[in-house]
ZAMARGU-4260 file (C-alpha; in steps of 0.2 Angstrom, whole numbers, plus 5000, padded with zeros to 4 digits):
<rodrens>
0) 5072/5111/5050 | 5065/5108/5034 | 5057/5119/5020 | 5047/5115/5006 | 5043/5127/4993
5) 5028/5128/4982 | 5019/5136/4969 | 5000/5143/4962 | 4987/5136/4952 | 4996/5137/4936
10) 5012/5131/4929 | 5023/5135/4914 | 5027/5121/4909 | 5010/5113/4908 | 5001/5116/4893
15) 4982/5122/4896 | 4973/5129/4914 | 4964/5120/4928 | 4954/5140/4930 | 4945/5141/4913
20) 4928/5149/4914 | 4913/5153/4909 | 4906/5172/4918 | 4889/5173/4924 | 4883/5186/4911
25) 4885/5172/4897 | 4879/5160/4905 | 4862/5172/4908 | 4862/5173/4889 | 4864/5155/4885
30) 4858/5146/4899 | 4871/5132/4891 | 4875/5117/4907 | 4882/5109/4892 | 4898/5122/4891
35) 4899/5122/4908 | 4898/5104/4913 | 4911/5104/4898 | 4924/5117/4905 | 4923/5107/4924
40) 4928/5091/4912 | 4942/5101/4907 | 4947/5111/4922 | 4946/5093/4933 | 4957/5085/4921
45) 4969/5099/4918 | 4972/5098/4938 | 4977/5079/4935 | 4990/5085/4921 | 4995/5099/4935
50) 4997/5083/4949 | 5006/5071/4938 | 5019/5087/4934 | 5021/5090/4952 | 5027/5074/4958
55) 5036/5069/4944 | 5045/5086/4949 | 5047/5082/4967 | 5034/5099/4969 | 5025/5094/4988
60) 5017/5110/4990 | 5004/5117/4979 | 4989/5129/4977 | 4972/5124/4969 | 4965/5137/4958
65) 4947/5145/4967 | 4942/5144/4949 | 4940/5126/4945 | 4922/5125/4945 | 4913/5140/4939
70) 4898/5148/4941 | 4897/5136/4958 | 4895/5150/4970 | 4879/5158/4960 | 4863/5155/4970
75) 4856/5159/4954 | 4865/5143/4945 | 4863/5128/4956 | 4868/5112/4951 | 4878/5097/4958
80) 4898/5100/4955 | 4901/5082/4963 | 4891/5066/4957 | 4896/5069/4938 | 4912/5072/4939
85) 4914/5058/4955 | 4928/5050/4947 | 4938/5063/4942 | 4938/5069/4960 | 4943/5054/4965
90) 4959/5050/4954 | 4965/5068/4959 | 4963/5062/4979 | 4972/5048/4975 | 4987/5056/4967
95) 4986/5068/4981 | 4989/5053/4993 | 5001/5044/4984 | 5010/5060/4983 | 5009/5065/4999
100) 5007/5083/4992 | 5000/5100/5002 | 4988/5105/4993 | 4976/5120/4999 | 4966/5136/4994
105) 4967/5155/4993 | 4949/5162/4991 | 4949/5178/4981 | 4946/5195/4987 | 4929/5194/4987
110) 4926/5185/5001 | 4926/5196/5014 | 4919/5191/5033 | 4919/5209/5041 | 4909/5217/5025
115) 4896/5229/5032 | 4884/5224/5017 | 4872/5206/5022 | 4873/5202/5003 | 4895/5200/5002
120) 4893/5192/5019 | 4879/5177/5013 | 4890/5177/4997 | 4907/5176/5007 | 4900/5162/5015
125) 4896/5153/4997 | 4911/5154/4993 | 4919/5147/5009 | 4904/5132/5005 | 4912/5128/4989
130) 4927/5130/4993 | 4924/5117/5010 | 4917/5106/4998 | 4932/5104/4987 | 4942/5099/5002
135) 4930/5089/5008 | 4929/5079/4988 | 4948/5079/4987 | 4951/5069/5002 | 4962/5084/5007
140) 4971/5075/5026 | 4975/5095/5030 | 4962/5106/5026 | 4966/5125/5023 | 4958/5140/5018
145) 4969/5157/5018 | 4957/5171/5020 | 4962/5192/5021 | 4954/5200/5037 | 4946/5211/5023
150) 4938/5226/5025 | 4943/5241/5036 | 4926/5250/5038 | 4924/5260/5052 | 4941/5259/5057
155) 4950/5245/5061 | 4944/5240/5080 | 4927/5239/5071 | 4931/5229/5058 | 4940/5215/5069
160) 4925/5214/5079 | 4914/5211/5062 | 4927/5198/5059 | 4927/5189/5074 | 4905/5191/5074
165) 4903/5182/5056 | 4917/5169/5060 | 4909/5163/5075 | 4893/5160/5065 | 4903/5150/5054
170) 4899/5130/5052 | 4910/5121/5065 | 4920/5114/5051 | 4923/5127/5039 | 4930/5137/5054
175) 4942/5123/5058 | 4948/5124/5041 | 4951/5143/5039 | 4967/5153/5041 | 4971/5172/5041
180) 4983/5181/5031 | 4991/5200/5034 | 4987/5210/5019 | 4998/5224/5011 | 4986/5236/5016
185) 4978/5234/5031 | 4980/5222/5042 | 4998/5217/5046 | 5006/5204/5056 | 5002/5210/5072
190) 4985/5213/5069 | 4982/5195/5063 | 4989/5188/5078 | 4978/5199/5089 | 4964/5191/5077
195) 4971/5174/5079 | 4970/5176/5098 | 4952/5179/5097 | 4946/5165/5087 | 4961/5153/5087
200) 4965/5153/5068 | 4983/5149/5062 | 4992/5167/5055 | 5000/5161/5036 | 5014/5175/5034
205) 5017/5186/5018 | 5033/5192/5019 | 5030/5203/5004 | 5015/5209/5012 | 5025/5211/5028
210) 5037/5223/5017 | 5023/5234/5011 | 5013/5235/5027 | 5025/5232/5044 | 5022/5231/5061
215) 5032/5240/5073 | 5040/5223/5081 | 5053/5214/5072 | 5049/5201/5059 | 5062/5193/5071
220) 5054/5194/5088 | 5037/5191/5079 | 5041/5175/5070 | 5040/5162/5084 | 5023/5169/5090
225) 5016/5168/5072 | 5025/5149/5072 | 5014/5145/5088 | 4997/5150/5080 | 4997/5134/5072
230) 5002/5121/5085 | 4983/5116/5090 | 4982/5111/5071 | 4996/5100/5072 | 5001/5106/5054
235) 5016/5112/5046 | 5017/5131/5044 | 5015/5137/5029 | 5022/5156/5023 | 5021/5167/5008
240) 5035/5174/4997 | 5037/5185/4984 | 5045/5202/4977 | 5042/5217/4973 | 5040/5222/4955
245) 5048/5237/4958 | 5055/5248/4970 | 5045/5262/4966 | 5031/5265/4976 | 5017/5264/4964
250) 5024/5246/4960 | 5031/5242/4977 | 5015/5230/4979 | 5014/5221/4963 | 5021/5203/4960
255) 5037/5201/4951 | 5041/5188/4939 | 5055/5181/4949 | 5060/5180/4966 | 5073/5192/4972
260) 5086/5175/4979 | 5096/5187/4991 | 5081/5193/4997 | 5075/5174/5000 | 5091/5170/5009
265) 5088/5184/5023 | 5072/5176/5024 | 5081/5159/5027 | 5093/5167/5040 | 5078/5173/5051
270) 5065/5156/5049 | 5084/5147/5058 | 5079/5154/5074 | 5060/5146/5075 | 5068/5130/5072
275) 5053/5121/5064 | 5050/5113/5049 | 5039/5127/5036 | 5029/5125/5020 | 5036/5144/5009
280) 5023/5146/4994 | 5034/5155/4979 | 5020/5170/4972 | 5031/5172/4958 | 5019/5177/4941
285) 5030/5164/4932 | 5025/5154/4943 | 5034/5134/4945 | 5047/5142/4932 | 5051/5156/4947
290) 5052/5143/4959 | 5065/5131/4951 | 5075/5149/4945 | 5076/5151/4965 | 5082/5136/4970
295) 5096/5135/4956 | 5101/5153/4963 | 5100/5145/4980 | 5111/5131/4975 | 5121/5142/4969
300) 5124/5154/4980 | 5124/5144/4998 | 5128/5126/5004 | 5109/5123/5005 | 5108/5103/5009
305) 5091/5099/4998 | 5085/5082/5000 | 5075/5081/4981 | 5069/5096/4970 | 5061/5107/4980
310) 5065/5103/4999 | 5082/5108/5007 | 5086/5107/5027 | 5090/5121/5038
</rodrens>
């Protein structure tokens, strides 16, 4: 089997940020489309500088920041985030092709399908617009979105059932596009592959989210069921790794800057059981540095085979 690893939205080594912004109280002051058709200029081609690193790199795997193109989720601030900036979209889904590269999305926190309120559903479904619509501009061949379940309102019973209401009135594509994710919180594995049953999403595992939130099943005898919520799609699985800050409590949830390798290597033992090839997305805060520390440790420390950079067999 074979693993890829990735990293998210910004690098260390790259100079400059694909996420600069521009917040929707200056923009109410200063009414400015100038600055902002400026900062999309800048984001778009900090993205290509981001590109060109990864596959110089060997990198095949990578997250594209939510904040690319701001203020495009604001009813309040419409304007068109595609014909002016046509060809910059289109070098970056050329470099995507040529590189072959996994690129996908992570919408934040604020989009939450199962909220009780209409105005965070109507604006959760913005920002599952926009986000569609990059996809869609960057030729993307496999198209995901990773979403939390959200809110637990109610109780938990309730909430699924919100989920599962909102989702079905989803446009056909945006629903083919979304995948779930178990949070450190609420909504562990077990729950999301109940979810997944429902409305035939594919599960994307957080194994550090696993750690702060488990389920009474092994992560052993739950792995191949969370391996088979993604065979309708035909894609490679994709996973979720990082570590703990801290082993205190209070920090136990919070991203460290590293990974942890022994940590990553029981991982590795347990993913040789499913027997399929995985995509492992490094949520390390220093990012592509974090990554590349990893694989040295892994090179290291075990007789890993990896075929270039970032991609070793099993």
């Amino acid at each position: 089997m074979k693993v890829r690893l990735g990293y998210a939205c910004i690098s260390e080594t790259v100079e400059g940020t694909a996420s600069s912004t521009y917040t929707f109280t200056n923009y109410k002051i200063e009414h400015n489309m100038e600055k902002l058709e400026k900062i999309i200029h800048s984001n778009l081609f900090h993205l290509k500088e981001l590109f060109i690193y990864n596959m110089k790199n060997n990198i095949h795997f990578f997250r594209i920041t939510s904040n690319l193109i701001p203020l495009a989720t604001k009813k309040e601030v419409e304007f068109d985030y595609f014909t002016p900036y046509k060809k910059e979209y289109e070098e970056l889904a050329l470099l995507i092709k040529e590189s072959n590269m996994r690129v996908d999305f992570h919408p934040s926190e604020y989009c939450i399908l199962n909220s009780t309120r209409r105005e965070v559903i109507e604006n959760s479904i913005e920002i599952l617009k926009y986000h569609y619509n990059l996809l869609k501009y960057l030729k993307i061949k496999d198209p995901i979105l990773v979403l939390h379940v959200g809110s637990r309102e109610f109780g938990k019973e309730k909430a699924l059932s919100r989920f599962i209401h909102t989702f079905q009135k989803l446009p056909k594509e945006i629903k083919e596009v979304i995948a779930i994710e178990n949070d450190d919180k609420s909504y562990n594995i077990e729950d999301c592959l109940y979810l997944s049953s429902k409305i035939g999403t594919p599960l994307v595992l957080d194994y550090h989210h696993h750690l702060c939130n488990p389920t009474v099943k092994s992560l052993e005898e739950l792995l191949p069921k969370v391996i088979d919520t993604w065979k309708d799609k035909k894609y490679i699985p994709k996973m979720h790794f990082s570590s703990p800050k801290s082993k205190q409590k209070k920090e136990f949830r919070s991203h460290h800057d590293y990974i942890h390798s022994d940590d990553f290597i029981s991982f590795l033992e347990l993913l040789k059981k499913v027997d399929s090839d995985i995509d492992i997305m490094i949520e390390a805060k220093r990012k592509d540095e974090a990554m590349f520390r990893l694989i040295r440790e892994l090179k290291y420390k075990t007789n890993i085979l990896f075929l270039d950079d970032t991609t070793f067999m099993l």
